[in-house]
N, C-alpha and C positions, 0 to 999 in steps of 0.2 A: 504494500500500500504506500502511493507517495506521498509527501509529508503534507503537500497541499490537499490531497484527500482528506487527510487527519485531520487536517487544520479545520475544513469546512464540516466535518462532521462534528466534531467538538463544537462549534459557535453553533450549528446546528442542535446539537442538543442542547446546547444551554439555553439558549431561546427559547426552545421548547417547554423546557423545567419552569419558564418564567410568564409565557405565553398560551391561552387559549385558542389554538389553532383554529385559522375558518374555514382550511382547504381549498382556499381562493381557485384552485382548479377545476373546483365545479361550478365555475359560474358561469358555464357553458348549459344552453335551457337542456333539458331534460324531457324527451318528447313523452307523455304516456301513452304506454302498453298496451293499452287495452285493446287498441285498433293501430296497428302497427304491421309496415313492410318493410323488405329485408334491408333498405334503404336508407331508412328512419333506424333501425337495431345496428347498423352498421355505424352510421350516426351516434347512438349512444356509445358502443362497445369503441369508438375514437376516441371519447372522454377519458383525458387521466385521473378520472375518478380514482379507479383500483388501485393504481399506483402510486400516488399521490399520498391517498390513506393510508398506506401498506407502510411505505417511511415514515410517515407521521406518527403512527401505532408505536414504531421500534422506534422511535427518538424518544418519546413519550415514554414509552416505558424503560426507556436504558435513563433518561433521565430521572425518573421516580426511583428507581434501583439504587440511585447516585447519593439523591437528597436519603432515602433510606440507610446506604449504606457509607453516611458521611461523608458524602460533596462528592464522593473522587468520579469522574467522568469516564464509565468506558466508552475504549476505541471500537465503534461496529466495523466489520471485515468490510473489506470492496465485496464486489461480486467476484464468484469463483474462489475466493478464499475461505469458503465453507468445506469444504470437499477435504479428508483424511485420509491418509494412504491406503486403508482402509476398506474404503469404498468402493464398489464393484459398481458397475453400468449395466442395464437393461435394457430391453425394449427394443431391441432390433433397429426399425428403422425411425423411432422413435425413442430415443435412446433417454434412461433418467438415470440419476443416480441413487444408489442404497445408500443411505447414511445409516454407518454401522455403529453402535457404540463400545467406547474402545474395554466395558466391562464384557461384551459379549464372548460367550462358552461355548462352543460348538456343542459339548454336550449337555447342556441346560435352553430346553424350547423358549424360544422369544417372541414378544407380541410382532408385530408388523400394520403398520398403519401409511395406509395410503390419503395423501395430501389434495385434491381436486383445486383445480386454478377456476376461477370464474373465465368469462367474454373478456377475453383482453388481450392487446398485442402486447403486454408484458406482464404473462401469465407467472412471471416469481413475486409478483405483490403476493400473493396467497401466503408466502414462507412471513412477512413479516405479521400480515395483518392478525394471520390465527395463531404467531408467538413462536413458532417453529425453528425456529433458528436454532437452540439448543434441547429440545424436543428430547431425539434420540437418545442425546449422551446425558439428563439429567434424569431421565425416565427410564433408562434402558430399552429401547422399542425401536426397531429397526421402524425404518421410516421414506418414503420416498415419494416424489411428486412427480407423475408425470404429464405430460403436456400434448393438449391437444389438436390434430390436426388445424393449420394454418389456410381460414381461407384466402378471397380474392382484395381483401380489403384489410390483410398483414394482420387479423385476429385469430388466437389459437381459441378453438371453441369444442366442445364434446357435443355428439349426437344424443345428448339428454332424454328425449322424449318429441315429440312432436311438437311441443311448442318450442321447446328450444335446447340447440341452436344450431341446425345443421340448416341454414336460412337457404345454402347452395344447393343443397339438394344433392351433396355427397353420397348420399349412403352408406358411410363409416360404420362401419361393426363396432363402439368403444366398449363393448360390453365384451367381448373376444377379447380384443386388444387388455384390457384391465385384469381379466381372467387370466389370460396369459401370462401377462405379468406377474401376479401374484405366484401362479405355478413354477415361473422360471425362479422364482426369490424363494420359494418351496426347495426347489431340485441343488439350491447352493447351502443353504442357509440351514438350521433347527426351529424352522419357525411353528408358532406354537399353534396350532389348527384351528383352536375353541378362541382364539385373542386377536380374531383379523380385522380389522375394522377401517374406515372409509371416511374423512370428513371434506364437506365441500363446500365452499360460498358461490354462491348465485348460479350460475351454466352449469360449476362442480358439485353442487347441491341436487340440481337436475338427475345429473347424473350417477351421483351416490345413489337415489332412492330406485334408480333405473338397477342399477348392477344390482342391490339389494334384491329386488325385484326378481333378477333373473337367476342370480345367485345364491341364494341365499344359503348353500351347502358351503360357499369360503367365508361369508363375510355371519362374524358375533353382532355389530353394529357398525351402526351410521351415524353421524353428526351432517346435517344440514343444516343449511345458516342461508336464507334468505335465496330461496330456491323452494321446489314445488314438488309433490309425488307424480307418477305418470300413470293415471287414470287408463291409458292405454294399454296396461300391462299389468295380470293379474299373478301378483305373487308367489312365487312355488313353494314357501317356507317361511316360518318367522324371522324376524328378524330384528333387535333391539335400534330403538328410535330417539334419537331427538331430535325435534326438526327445532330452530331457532328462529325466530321471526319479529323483526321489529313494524311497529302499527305505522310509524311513518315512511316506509318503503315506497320509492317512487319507481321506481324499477322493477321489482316482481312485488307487485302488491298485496298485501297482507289477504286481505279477501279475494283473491284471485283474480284473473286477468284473461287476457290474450295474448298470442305470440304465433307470429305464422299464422296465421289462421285457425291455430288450436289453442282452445282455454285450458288453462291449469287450474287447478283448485286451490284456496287458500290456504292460509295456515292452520283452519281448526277441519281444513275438508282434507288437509294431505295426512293432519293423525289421525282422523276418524277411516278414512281409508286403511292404515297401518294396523288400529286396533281391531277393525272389522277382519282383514287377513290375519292377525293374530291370534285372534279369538278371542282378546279384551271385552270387556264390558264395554257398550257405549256411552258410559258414565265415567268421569273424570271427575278430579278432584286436585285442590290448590293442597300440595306440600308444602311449600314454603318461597321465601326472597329469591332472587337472586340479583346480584351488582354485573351486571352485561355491561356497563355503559363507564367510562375512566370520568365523563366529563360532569357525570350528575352524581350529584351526593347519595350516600346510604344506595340498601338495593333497591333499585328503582325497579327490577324488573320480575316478573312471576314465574314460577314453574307448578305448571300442574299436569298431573299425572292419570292415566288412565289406569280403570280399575277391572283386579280380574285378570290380569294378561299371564299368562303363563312363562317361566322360566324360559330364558333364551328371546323373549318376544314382549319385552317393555316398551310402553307410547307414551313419550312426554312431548310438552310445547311449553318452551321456553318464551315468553310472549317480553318485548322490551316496548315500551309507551315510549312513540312518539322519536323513534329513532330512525338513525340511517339503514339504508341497502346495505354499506360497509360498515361491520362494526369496528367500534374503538373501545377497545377491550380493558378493563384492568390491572393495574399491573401483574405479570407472572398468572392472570387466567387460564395459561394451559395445562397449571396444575388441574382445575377445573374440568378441563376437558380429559382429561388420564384419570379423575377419581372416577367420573362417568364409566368411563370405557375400561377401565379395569376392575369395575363392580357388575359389570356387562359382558361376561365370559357366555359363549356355547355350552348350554347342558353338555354333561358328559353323558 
């Protein structure tokens, strides 16, 4: 990393520590969904919405760490200075990489979690926004993001579901493709069968609840975060849930929308889908808080739970008032996401 990098990331995060960010990047209009061509989606998915956020997230939070852990300022990597010798690559012609943790045993089974990028021509915002950066090595969970086919207008995007987002009419298998993968990081790896699990924001959320859907023999759970289920596709097996969703989403809207010409369902019609294939109760119930949000005080946001679901096949909706498409998490929240998904194991 050159010293001017450093330099701009430091005054960077200090700012940050000191500043309210407004993401002035979005102050590009934002068309709604509801009635939208592949024109106008293409139009949105140019917004440096994602990535904008995705840094702001990790300044945010390296700065919180900072004032926490008595002022000192860590240095974030460039890009490509995440990667450990470590590391093995995937993916064939779509090549990701494994982030290995450097406690991993070859003979002790490890979880493995796969990362999903939203609509974006710079589909690694996801590593900062959902806190991933050190993931792997503080969790021990092998861990990898890969990236999806590039359309005609330089956005990587997954064939999610019919509403989104294969806008070109590709016909991308990513449900193969993700499958695959998983089995090649099977055929290297001791990965642990019952602990595979998928989280994804917006396209990658799509697409979580798709593979889910079709898979549900690899995948323990899902994490979706502002993204939809695929009505389209009816489940082969349970499959543990939480879909995230904030009520001021302008981009996949909370009560559901349009895309391509196909409606997705909202966020209390994507768990009632989940619980119905589950065999849940279609009753639900408020457990308790949660703090989704860095910039509002106390937990601003709910989590309620369906009731009845049998082991292996739990439905939550994590509901945040009045928030963005991308969230802005609080600090070190991926602890959060690892109490979920490791309380969230495959029946044996």
């Amino acid at each position: 990393m050159s010293s001017t990098h450093r330099a701009k990331v430091a005054l960077q995060i200090t700012a940050a520590s000191m500043l309210v960010l407004s993401c002035s990047s979005e102050s590009g209009s934002v068309l709604p969904l509801s009635v939208v061509d592949t024109t106008e989606l293409a139009a949105d998915a140019a917004l440096p919405v994602d990535d904008s956020r995705g840094e702001d997230t990790m300044r945010l939070r390296d700065a919180g760490r900072a004032l926490r852990d008595g002022g000192v300022v860590p240095v974030i990597p460039a890009p490509g200075e995440q990667s450990s010798p470590s590391d093995v690559v995937f993916g064939g012609e779509r090549p990701a990489t494994l982030q290995v943790p450097t406690s991993y045993d070859p003979a002790t089974p490890i979880p493995l979690l796969l990362i999903l990028h939203g609509y974006s021509r710079k589909p690694a915002y996801v590593i900062p926004v959902f806190q991933m950066e050190s993931f792997h090595e503080d969790l021990g969970v092998l861990t990898i993001a890969p990236q999806g086919l590039q359309n005609p207008m330089g956005a990587h995007y997954w064939n999610g579901s019919p509403a989104c987002c294969d806008s070109w009419g590709s016909g991308v298998d990513d449900v193969a493709y993700l499958s695959a993968l998983i089995e090649s990081i099977q055929s290297k790896y001791n990965v642990d069968s019952r602990r595979i699990y998928a989280i994804g924001h917006s396209n990658g959320a799509f697409m979580a609840h798709t593979l889910a859907c079709e898979r549900p023999d690899l995948l323990a759970g899902i994490v979706s975060v502002a993204g939809a289920a695929n009505p389209s596709c009816i489940p082969k097996g349970p499959v543990s849930v939480v879909h995230a969703h904030a009520t001021g989403d302008d981009i996949v809207w909370y009560n559901g929308g349009m895309l391509n010409g196909a409606v997705y369902p909202g966020a209390e019609a994507t768990v009632a889908y989940w619980a119905e294939a589950n065999g849940c109760s279609p009753e639900s119930e408020v457990v308790g808080p949660l703090d989704f949000n860095y910039f509002a005080p106390g937990a601003e946001s709910m989590i309620s739970r369906h009731l009845g679901c049998p082991e292996g096949g739990s439905v939550e909706l994590w509901t945040e008032p009045d928030g963005p498409h991308t969230p802005r998490l609080p600090v070190d929240f991926y602890f959060k996401w690892w109490e979920w998904m490791s309380a969230h194991s495959k029946p044996e």
